[in-house]
C-alpha positions in Angstrom: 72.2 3.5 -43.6 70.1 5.4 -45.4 68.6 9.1 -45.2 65.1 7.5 -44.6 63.8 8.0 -41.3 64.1 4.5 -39.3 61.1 2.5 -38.7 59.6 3.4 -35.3 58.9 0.2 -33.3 55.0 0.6 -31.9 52.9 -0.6 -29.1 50.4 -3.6 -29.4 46.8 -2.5 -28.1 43.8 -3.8 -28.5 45.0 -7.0 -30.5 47.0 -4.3 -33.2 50.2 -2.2 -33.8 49.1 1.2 -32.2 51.3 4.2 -33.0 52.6 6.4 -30.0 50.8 10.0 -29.9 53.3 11.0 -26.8 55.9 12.4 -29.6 58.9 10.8 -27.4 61.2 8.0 -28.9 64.4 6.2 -27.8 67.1 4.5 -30.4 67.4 1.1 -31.1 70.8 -0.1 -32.0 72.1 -3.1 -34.0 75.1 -4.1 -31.3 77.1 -6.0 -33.8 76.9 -2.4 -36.3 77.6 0.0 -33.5 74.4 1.7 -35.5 70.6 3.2 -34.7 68.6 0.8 -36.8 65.0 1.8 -35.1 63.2 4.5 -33.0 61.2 3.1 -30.0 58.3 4.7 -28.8 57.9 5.9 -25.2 54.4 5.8 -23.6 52.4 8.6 -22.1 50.6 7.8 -19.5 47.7 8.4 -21.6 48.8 5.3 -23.8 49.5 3.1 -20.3 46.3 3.8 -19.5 44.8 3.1 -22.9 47.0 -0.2 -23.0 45.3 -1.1 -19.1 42.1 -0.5 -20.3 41.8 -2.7 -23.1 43.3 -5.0 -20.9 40.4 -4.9 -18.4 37.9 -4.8 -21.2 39.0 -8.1 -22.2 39.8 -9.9 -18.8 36.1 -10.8 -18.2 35.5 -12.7 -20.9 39.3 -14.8 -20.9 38.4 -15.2 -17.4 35.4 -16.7 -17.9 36.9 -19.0 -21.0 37.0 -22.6 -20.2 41.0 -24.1 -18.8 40.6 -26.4 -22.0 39.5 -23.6 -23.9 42.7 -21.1 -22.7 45.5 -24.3 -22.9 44.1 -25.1 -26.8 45.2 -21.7 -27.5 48.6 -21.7 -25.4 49.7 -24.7 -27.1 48.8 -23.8 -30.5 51.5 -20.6 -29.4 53.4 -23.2 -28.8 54.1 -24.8 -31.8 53.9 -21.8 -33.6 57.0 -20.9 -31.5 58.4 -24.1 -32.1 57.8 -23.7 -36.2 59.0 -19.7 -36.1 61.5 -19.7 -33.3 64.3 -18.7 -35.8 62.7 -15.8 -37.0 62.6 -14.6 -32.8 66.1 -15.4 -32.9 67.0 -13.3 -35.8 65.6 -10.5 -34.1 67.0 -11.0 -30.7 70.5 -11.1 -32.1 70.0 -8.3 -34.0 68.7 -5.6 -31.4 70.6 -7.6 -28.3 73.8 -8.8 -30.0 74.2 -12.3 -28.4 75.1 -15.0 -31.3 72.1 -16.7 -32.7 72.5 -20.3 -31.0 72.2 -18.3 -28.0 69.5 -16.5 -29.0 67.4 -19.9 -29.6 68.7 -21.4 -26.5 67.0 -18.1 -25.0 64.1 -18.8 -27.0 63.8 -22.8 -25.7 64.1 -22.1 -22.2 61.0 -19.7 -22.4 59.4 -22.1 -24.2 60.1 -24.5 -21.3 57.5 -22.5 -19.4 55.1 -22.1 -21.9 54.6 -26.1 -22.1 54.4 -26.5 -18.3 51.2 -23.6 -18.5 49.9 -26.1 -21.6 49.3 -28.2 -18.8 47.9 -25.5 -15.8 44.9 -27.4 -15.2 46.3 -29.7 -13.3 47.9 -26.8 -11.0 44.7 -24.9 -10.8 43.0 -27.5 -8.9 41.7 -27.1 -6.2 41.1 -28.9 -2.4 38.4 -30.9 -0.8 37.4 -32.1 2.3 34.1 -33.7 2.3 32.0 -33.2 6.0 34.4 -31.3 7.6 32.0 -30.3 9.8 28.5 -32.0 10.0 26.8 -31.7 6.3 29.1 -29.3 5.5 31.9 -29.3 2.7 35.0 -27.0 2.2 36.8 -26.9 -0.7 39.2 -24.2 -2.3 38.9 -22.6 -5.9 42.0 -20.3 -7.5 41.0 -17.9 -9.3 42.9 -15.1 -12.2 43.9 -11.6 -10.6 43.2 -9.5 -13.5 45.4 -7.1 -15.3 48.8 -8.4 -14.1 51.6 -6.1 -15.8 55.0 -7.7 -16.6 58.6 -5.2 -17.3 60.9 -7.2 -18.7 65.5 -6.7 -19.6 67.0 -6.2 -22.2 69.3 -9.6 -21.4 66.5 -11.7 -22.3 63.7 -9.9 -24.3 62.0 -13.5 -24.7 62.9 -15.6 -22.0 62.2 -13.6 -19.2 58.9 -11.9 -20.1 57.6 -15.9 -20.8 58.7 -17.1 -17.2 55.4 -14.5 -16.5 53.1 -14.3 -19.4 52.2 -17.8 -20.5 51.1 -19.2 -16.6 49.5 -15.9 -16.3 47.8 -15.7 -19.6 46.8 -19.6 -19.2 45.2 -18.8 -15.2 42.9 -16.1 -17.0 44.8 -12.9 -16.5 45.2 -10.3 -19.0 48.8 -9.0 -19.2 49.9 -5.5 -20.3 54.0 -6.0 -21.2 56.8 -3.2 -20.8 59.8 -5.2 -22.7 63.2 -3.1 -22.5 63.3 0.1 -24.8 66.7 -1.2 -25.4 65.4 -4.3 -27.4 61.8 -4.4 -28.0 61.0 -6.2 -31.3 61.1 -9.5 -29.6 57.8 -8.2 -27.7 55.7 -7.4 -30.7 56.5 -10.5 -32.8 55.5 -12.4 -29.3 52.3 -10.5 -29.4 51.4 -11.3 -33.4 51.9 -15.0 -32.3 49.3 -15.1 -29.7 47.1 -13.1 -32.0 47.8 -15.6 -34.5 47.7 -18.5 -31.7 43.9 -17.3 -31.4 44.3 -15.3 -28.2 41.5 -12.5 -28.0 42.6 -9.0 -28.4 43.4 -7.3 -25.3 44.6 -10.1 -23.8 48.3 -9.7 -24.5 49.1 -6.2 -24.7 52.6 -4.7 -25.1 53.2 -0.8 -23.9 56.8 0.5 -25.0 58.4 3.1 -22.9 60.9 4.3 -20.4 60.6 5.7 -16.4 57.0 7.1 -17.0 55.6 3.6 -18.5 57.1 2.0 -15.4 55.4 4.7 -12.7 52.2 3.9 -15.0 52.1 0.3 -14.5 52.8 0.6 -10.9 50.5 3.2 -9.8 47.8 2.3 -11.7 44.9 1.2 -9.9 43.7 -1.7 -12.2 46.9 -3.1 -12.5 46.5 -6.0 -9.7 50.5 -7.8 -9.8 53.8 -7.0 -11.5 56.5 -8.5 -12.1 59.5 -7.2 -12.9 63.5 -8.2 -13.7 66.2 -6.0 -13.8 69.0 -4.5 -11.4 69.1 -4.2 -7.7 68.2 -0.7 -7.4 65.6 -0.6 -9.6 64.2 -3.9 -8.2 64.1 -2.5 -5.3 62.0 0.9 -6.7 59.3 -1.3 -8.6 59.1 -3.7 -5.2 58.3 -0.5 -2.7 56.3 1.5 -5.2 54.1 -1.4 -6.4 53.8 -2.8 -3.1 52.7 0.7 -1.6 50.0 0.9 -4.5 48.6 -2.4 -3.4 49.7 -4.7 -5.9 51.3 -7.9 -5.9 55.2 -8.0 -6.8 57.9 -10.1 -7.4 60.9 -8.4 -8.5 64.2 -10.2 -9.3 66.9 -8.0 -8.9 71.1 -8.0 -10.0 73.6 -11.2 -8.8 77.3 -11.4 -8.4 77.2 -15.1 -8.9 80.2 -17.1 -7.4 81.5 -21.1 -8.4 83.4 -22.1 -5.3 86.6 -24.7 -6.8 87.7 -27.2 -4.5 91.3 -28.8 -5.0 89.7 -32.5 -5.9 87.5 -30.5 -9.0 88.5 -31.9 -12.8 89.9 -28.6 -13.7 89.2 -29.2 -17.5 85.8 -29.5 -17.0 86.0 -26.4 -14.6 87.8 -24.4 -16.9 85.0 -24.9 -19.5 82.3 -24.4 -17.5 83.8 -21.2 -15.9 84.1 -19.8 -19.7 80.9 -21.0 -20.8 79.4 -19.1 -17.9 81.3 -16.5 -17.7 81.4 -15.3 -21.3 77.9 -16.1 -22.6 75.8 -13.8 -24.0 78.8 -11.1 -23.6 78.2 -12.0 -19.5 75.3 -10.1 -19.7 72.7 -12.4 -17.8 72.1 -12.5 -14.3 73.6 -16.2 -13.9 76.6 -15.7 -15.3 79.5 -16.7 -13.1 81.3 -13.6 -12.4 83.4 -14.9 -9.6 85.5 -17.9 -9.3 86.5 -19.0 -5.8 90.1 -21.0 -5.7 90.9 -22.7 -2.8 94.4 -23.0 -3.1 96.4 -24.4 -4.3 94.2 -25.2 -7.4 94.0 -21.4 -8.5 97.5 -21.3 -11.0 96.6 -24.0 -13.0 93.1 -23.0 -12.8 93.3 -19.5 -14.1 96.2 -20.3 -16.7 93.4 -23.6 -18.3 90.6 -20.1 -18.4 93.2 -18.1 -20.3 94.0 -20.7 -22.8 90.6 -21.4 -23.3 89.3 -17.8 -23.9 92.8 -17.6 -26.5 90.5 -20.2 -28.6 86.7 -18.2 -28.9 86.0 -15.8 -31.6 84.5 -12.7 -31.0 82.3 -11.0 -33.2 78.7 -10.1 -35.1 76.7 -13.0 -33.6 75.2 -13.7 -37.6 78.8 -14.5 -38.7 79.0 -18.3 -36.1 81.5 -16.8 -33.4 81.5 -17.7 -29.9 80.0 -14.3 -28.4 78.9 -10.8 -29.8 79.1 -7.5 -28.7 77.3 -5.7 -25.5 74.0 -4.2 -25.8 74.9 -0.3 -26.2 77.9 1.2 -26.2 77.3 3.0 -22.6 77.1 0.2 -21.2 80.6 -1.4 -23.0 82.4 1.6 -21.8 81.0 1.2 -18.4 82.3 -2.3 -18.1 85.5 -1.9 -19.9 86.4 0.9 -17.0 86.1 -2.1 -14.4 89.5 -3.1 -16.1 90.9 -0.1 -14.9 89.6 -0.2 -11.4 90.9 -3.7 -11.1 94.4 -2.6 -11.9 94.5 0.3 -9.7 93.3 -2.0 -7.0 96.2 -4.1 -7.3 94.4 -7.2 -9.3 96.3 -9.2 -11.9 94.6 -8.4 -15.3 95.4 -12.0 -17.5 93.3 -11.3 -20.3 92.7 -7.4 -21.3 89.1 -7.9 -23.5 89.8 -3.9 -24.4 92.7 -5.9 -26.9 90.4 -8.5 -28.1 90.4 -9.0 -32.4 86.5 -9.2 -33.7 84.8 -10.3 -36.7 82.6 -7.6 -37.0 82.2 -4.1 -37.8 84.9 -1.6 -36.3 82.0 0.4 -34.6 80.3 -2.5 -32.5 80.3 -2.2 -29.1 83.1 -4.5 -28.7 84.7 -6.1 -25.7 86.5 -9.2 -25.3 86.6 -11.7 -22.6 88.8 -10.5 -19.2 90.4 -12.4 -16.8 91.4 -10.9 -13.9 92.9 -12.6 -11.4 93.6 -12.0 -7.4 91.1 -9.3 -7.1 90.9 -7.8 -3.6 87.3 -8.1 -2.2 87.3 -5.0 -1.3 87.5 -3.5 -5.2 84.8 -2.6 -6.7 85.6 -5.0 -9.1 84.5 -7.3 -6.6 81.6 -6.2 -4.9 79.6 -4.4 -7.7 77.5 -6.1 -10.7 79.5 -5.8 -13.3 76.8 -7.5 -15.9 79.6 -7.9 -18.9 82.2 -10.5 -20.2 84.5 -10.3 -16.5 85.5 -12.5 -15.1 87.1 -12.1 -11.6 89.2 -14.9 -9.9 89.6 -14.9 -5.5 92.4 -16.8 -4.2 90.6 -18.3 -0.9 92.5 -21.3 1.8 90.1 -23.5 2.6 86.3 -24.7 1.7 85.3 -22.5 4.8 86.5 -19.6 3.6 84.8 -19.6 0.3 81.5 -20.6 1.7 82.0 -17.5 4.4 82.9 -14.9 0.9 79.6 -16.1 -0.9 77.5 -15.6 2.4 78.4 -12.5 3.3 77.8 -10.9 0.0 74.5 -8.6 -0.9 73.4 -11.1 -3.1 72.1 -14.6 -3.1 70.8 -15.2 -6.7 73.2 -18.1 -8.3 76.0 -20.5 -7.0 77.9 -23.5 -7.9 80.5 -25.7 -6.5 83.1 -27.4 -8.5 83.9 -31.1 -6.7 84.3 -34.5 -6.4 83.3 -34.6 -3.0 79.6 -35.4 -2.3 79.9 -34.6 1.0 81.2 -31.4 0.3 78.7 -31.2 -2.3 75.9 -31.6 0.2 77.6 -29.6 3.2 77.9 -26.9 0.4 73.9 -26.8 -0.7 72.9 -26.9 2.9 75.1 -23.8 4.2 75.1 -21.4 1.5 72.9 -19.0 1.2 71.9 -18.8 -1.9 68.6 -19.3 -3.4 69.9 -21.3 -6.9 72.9 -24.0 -6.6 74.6 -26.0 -9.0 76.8 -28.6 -8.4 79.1 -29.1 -11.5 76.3 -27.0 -13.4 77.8 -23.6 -14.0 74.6 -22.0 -14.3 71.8 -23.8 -12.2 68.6 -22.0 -13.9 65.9 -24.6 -12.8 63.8 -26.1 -15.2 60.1 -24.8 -15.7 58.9 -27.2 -13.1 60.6 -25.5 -10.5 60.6 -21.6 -9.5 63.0 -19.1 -10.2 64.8 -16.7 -7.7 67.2 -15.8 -5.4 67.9 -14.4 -2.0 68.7 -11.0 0.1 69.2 -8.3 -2.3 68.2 -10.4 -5.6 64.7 -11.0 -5.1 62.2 -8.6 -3.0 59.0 -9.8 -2.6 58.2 -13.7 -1.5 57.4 -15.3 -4.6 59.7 -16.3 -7.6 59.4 -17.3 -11.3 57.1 -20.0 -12.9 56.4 -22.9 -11.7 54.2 -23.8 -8.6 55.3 -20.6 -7.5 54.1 -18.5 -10.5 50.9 -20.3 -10.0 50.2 -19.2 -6.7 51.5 -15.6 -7.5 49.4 -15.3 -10.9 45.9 -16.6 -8.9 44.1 -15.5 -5.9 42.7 -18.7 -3.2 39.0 -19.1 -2.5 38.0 -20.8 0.3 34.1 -22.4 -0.1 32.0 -23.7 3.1 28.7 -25.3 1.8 25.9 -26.4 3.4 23.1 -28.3 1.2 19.8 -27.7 3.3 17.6 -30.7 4.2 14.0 -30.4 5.9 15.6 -31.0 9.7 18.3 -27.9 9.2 17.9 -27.1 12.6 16.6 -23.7 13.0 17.6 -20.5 14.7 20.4 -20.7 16.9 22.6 -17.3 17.6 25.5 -18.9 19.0 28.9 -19.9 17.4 29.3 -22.8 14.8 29.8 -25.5 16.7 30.6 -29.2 14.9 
């Protein structure tokens, strides 16, 4: 690097880059480098406020724009996304670290929701029933919130905030985005498309920051909904404090996701899918398969197919075609690397030690290779806490029982799958566990924009999940309209109650 001072990454108010006054700024880090490639800024509350208000400024008139109107402009984002999605990529890679096929499967899914809001009209309809009561009609209208405020992860600094913005955006909302300090680029080159899409200023507004942007988006009174993705604990701190401020929230919080193996499963394919899942994106998404549950007496042959396969990836900078990159800060490499540790002094097997792994990358990245640990007790904390890194735990369990009982006691309920030939133990499986994603022989069951995302217990706090008809419903408040068109003979006065 050079002596220059790095290139501070702004907010996006009022349809332009705006430069932070608070003085405060956080490092942006290229993974793959192990080095500070940009400053962030950090909001005030001042600039939250500034960033809600020109939000509310322009939610009248959006709101008032016609559906066809709002969906010519969300589809003409769309294929600007679809032309430019490598440049997003590029970016993504280079603040997050994941490789760059990754980084455009990322981009895809997203874009998955953005074509079902190209369509919204059709879910924005409305209900009729014609006389319901004698010359009366009722019918129901939905209409936009307002200022809905989105605070997005650093695991997926495009994905995630578009399961939110484009159905929000396309309803008549105005959104004010809080992307993750840790990678925000992503955020503003999403905000130059939609100006560039034809989206009015103030309608997509991003606000950088830390803790006091978050408290600013949640107390503040013309914020009407967030929505929010992140860990437990946290989930759990924007669910209370949004919902005691009178706002709408979903908040999707941490996993410990679990693929129960039965003894019929093709182990090949198993062993595949348990790496693919498990080692994506460094294992830093919150449907990566962290836990694979063996009923015996498939688990030797199981775990010694994982090792072979993770003896065949590359590891390395995610520009150079490996297999997976490096974690998103070095904090947070160390922090999973010590899991290792705990697992051994827990009396686990460690098969694969990722703190040995070779990389094609600079020495300095934040390194750390796949790990395979098998027989882990569930009582480690290997076992019970959210690791959110390239680990992969392996339980030993007797029967199909047993493994349903381990993944239904657990605080989480955000992803499963099932590994069979069985249909009936298929179906047995999705109707008992308690989960609120499955997958049977899918890995990772994230459902397609058509559906909602979410999960159960401590994963999701609040009743309404991700996109689809559920991000409808969340993202639009229900009218309900009694009308009565007056004729000459309307009756007169009469003080007593509606009758039919």
């Amino acid at each position: 690097m050079t002596n220059a001072e790095p290139q501070v990454v702004p907010h996006w108010i009022d349809g332009r880059e705006q430069e932070s006054t608070s003085g405060r700024t956080a490092p942006v880090y290229d993974p793959a480098l192990g080095v500070e490639t940009k400053r962030v800024a950090l909001a005030n509350r001042a600039e939250v406020d500034a960033a809600v208000a020109s939000a509310r400024a322009a939610f009248p008139a959006w709101a008032e724009t016609s559906l066809a109107r709002r969906q010519a402009v969300v589809f003409r984002f769309r294929e600007l996304l679809e032309a430019r999605k490598s440049e997003l990529a590029e970016i993504i890679t280079s603040e997050h670290g994941k490789v760059l096929s990754d980084a455009l499967g990322e981009i895809s899914r997203g874009q998955e929701v953005v074509e079902f809001a190209c369509g919204l009209a059709h879910h924005l309809k409305g209900e009729f029933s014609e006389q319901a009561s004698s010359g009366i009609d009722v019918y129901s209208i939905r209409q936009p919130l307002g200022v809905v405020g989105i605070i997005s992860p650093f695991n997926f600094p495009a994905m995630v905030p578009a399961w939110f913005f484009p159905i929000a955006i396309a309803a008549g909302n105005t959104v004010v985005l809080k992307p993750s300090e840790k990678d925000p680029s992503a955020a503003l080159w999403l905000a130059r498309l939609w100006k560039e899409a034809g989206l009015p200023d103030g309608v997509f507004t991003v606000v950088n920051g830390d803790k006091e942007a978050v408290d600013g988006l949640l107390e503040h009174p013309e914020v009407r909904s967030i929505s929010f993705v992140g860990s437990t604990p946290i989930a759990r701190y924007v669910y209370e404090n949004g919902t005691r401020n009178g706002k709408r929230v979903q908040a999707l919080g941490g996993a410990k996701n679990h693929m129960l193996v039965l003894p019929d499963a093709d182990l090949d394919l198993t062993a595949d899918s348990a790496v693919n899942a498990g080692f994506g994106s460094a294992g830093e998404r919150c449907m990566a398969i962290s836990v694979v549950v063996a009923v015996e007496p498939v688990a030797d042959e199981l775990v010694a197919k994982i090792k072979d396969r993770i003896g065949g990836l590359k590891i390395g900078d995610g520009r150079r075609g490996c297999d997976m990159g490096p974690l998103v800060t070095r904090e947070h490499r160390d922090k999973v690397a010590s899991y290792i540790d705990v697992a051994a002094a827990d009396g686990a097997s460690v098969v694969v030690d990722g703190r040995e792994v070779e990389v094609d990358g600079e020495e300095d990245g934040f390194w750390l290779g796949p790990t395979l640990i098998d027989k882990v007790p569930t009582t480690s904390r290997v076992y019970t806490e959210e690791i959110f890194g390239p680990v992969l735990s392996v339980v030993r369990v007797p029967s199909f029982e047993a493994g349903i009982e381990l993944i239904n006691r657990g605080a989480f309920g955000n992803g499963t799958a099932i590994f069979t030939n069985d249909g009936g133990a298929a179906r047995r499986f999705q109707r008992e566990v308690q989960v609120g994603m499955i997958g049977i022989n899918v890995p990772i069951p994230v459902p397609v924009a058509t559906f909602s995302f979410g999960g159960w217990r401590d994963s999701l706090f609040g009743d309404t999940k991700a996109h689809g008809a559920e991000g409808v419903r969340f993202f639009t408040q229900l009218k309900a309209v009694t009308s009565r068109w007056l004729d000459p003979s309307h009756g007169g006065i009469n003080l007593g109650f509606p009758q039919n």
